[in-house]
Backbone bond lengths (Angstrom), bond angles and torsions (degrees), N, CA, C in turn:
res aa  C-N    CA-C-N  psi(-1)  N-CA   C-N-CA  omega(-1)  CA-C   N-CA-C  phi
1 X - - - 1.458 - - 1.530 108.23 -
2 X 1.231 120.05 133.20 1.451 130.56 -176.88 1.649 122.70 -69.83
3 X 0.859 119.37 123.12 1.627 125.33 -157.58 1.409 103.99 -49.30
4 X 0.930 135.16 169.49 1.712 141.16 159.03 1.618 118.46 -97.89
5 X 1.268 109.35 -29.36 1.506 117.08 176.34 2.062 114.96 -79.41
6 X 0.936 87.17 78.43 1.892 96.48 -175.04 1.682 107.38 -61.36
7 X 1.503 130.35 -3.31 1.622 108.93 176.94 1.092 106.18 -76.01
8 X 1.277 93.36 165.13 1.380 113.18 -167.94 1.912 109.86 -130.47
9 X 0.889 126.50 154.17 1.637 129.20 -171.11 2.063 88.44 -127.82
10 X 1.357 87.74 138.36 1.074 106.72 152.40 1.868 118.66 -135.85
11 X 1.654 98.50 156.50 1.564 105.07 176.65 1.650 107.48 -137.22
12 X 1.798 110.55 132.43 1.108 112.01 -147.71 1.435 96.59 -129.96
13 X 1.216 136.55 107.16 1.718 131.01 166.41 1.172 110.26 -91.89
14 X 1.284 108.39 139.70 1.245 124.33 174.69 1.685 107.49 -125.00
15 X 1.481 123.81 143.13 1.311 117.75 -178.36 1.465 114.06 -92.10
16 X 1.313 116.26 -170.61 1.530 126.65 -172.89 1.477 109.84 -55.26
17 X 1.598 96.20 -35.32 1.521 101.33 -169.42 1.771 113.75 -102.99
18 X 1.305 107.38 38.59 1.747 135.26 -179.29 1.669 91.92 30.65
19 X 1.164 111.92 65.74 1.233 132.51 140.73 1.760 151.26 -133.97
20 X 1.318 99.13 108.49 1.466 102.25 -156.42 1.318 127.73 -35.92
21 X 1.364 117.08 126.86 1.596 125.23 -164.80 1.828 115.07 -91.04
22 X 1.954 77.30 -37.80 1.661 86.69 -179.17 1.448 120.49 168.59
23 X 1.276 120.80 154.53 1.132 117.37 -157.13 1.472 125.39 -149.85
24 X 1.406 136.95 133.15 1.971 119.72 178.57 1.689 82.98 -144.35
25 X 1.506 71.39 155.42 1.884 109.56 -177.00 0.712 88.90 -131.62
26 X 1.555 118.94 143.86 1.702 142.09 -176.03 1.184 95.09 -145.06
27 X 1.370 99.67 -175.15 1.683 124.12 158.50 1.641 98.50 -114.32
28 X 1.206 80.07 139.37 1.775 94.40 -179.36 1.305 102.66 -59.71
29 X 1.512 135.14 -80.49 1.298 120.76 -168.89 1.007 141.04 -32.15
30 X 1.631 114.31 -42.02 1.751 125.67 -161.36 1.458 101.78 -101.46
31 X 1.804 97.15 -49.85 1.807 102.20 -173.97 1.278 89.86 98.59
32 X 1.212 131.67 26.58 1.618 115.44 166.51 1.567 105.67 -87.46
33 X 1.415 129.37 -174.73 0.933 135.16 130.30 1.260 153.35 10.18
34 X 1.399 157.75 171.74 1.446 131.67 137.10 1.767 78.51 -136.44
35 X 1.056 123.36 75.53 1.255 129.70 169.01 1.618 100.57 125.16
36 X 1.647 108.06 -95.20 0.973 115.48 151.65 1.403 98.94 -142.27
37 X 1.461 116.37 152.98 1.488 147.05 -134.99 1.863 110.10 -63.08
38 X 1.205 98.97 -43.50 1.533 105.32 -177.73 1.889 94.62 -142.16
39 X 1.152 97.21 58.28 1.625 115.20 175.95 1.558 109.51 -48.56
40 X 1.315 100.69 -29.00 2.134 99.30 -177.56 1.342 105.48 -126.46
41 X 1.696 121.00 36.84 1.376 127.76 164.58 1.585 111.50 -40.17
42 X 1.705 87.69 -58.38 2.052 94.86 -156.92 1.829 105.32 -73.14
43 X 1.226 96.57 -23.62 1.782 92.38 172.25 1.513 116.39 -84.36
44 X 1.357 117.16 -38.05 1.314 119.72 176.84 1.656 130.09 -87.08
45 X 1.257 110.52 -18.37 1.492 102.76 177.37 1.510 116.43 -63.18
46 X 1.264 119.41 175.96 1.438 120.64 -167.66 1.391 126.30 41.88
47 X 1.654 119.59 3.86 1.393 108.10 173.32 1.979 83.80 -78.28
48 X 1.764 83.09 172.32 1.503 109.89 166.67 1.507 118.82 -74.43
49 X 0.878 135.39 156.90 1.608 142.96 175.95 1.424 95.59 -63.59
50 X 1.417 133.49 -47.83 1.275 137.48 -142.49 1.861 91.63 -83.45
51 X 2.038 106.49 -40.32 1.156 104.31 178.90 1.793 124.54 -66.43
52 X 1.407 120.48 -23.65 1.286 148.39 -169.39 1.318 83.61 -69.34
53 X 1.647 111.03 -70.64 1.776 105.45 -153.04 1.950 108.30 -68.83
54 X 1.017 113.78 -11.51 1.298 116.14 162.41 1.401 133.95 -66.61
55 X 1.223 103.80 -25.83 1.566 112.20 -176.31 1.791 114.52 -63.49
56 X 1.367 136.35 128.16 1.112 120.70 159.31 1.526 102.10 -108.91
57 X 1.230 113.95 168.38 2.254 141.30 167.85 1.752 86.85 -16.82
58 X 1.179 122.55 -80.09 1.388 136.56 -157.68 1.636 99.08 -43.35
59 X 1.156 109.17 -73.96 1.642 122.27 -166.02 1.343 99.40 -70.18
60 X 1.290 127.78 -33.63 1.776 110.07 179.47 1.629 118.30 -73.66
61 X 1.116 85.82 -21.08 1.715 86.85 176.06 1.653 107.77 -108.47
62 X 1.380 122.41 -10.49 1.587 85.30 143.15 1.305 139.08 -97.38
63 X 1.636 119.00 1.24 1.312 120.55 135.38 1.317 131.33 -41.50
64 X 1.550 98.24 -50.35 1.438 103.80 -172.98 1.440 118.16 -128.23
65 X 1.061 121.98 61.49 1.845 134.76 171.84 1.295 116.77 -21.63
66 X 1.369 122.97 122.71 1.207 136.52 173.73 1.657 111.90 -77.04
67 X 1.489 119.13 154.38 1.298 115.27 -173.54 1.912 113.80 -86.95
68 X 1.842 95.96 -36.51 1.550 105.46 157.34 1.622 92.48 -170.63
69 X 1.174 100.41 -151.55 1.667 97.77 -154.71 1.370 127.79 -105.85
70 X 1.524 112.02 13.42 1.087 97.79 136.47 1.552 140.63 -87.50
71 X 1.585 105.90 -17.12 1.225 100.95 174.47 2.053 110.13 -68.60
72 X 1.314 101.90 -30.62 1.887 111.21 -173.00 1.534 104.35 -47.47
73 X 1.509 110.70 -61.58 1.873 107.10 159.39 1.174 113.64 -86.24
74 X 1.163 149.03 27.60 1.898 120.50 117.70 1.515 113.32 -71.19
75 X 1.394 110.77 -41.03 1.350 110.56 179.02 1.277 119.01 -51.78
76 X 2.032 111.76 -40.58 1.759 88.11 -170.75 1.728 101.03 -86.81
77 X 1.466 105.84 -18.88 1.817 108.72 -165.15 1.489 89.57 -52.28
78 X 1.886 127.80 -47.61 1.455 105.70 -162.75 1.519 94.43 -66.82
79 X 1.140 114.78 -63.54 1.674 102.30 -158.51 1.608 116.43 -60.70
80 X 1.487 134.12 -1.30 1.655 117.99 150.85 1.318 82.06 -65.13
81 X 0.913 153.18 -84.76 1.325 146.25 -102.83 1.583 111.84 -78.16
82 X 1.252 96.29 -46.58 1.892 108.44 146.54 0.936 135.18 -29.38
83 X 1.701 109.22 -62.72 1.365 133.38 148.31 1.492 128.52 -10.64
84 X 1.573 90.18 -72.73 1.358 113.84 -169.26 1.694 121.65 -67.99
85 X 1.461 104.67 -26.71 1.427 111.67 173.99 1.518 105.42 -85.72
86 X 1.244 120.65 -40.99 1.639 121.36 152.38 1.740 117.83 -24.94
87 X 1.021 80.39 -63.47 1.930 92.87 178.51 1.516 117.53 -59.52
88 X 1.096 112.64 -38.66 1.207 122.81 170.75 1.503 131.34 -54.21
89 X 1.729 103.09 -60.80 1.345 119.79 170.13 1.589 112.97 -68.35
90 X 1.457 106.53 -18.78 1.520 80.47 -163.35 1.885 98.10 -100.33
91 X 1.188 112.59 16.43 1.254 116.54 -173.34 1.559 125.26 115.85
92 X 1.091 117.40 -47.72 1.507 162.40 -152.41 2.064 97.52 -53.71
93 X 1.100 109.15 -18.47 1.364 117.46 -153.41 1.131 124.74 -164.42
94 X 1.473 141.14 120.52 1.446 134.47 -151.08 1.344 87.63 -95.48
95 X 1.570 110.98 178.88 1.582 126.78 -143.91 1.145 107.53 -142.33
96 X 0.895 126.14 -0.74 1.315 138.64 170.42 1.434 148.80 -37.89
97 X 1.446 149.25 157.26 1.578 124.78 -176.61 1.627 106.26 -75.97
98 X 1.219 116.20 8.84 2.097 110.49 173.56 1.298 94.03 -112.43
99 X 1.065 117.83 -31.85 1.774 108.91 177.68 1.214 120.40 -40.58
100 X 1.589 120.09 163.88 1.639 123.94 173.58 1.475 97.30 -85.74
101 X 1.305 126.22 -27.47 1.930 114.16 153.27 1.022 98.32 -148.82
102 X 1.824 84.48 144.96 1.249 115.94 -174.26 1.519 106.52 -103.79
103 X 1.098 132.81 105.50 1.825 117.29 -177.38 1.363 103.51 -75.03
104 X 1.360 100.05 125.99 1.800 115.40 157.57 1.428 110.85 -71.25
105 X 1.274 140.94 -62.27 1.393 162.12 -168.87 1.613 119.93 -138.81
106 X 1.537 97.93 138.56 1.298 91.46 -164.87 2.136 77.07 -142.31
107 X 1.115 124.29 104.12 1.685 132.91 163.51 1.479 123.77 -112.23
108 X 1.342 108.04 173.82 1.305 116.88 173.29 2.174 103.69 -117.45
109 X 1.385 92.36 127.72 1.400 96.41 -174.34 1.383 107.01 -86.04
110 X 1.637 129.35 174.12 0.849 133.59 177.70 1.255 118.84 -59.26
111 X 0.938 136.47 -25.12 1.619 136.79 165.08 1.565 108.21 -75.08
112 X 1.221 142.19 17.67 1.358 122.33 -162.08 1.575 139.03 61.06
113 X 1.198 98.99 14.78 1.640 123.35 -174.49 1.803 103.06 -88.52
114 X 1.722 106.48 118.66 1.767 84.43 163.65 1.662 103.37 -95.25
115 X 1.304 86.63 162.22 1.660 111.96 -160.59 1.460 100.65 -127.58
116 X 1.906 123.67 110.32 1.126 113.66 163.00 1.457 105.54 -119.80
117 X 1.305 103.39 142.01 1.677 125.49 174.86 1.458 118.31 -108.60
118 X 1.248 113.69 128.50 1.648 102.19 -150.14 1.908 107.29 -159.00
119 X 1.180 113.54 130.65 1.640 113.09 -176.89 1.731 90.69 -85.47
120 X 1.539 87.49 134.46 1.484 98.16 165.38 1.560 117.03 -119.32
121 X 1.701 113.14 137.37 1.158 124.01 172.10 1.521 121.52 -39.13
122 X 1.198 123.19 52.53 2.193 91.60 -166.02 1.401 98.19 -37.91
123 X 1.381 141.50 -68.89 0.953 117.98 -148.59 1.590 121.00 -38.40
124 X 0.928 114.83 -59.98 1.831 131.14 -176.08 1.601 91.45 -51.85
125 X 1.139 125.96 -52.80 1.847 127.63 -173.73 1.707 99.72 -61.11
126 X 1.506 135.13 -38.97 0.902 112.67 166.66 1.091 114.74 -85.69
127 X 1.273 142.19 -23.13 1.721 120.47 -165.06 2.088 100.57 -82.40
128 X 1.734 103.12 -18.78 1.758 102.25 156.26 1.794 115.04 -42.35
129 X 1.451 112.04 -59.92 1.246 118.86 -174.07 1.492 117.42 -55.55
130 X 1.239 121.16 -48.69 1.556 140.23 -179.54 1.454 106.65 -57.63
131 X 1.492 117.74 -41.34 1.143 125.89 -171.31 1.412 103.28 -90.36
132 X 1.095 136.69 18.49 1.578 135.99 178.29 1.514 105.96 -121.36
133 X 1.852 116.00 -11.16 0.879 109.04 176.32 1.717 118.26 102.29
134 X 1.047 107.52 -2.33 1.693 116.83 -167.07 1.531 111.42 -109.50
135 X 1.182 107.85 6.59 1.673 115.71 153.64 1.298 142.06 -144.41
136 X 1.546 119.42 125.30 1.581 139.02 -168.02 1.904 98.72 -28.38
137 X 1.345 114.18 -23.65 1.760 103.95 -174.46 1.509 116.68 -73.27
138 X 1.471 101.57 -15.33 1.757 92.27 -175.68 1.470 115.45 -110.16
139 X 1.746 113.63 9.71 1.230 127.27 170.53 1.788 99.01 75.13
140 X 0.448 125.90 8.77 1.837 129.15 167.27 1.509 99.58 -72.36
141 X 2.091 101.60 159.23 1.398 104.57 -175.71 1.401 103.86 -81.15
142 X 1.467 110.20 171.41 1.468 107.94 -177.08 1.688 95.14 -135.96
143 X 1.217 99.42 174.57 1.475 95.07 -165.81 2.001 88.11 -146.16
144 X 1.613 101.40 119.63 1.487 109.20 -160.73 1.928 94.97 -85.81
145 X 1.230 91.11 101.05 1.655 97.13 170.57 2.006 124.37 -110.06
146 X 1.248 113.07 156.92 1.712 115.06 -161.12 1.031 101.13 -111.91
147 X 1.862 117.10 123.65 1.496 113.29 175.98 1.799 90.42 -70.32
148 X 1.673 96.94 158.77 1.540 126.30 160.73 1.927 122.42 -109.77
């Protein structure tokens, strides 16, 4: 039976040189997944923070093509969600319990890595997606694109 508690936690490293090292999204309760955990590791690591917070729906997926649609919203839900802890740390965005993230912890690991750990709104992460246009729920056009 499917949980009732839908937040979700994400944890986001970034290295010395504010470029993302690595990253997993869960669900808070179980600790599973939200697809799979760091679903846009191999496309996203080593960009810059500055390059991450630039990305919108349109340009990430024609960088990065979805195969059909459920992967297109896991794909963009992880990367707001990326986003959103981005926004957070770098100032950009309050943190708060109404926020789309809220940071719990924000450290520096033994390697020099900062490390933020942070509850994320899904709700607010999906009504991001809807509002960009990239899903059949908000009646907007969609445009049928192929992950590679």
């Amino acid at each position: 039976m499917p949980c009732s508690d839908v937040t979700e936690i994400i944890r986001v490293v970034v290295d010395a040189d504010d470029r993302l090292k690595d990253y997993a999204f869960s669900k808070r309760t179980c600790g599973r997944g939200v697809g799979v955990a760091s679903l846009l590791i191999e496309a996203l690591r080593g960009q810059s923070v500055e390059a991450l917070l630039g990305y919108d729906a349109d340009r990430f997926l024609a960088d990065h093509p979805a195969g059909d649609e459920l992967e297109e919203f896991l794909g963009l839900k992880h990367l707001f969600a990326v986003q959103s802890a981005l926004e957070v740390l770098t100032g950009r965005e309050p943190c708060g319990p109404e926020a789309p993230c809220a940071a719990a912890e924000v450290s520096v690991d033994s390697e020099g890595d900062v490390v933020i750990e942070a509850v994320i709104r899904v709700d607010l992460v999906t009504e991001k997606i809807k509002s960009c246009g990239r899903c059949k729920g908000c009646g907007g056009s969609r445009t049928k694109v192929v992950f590679t």
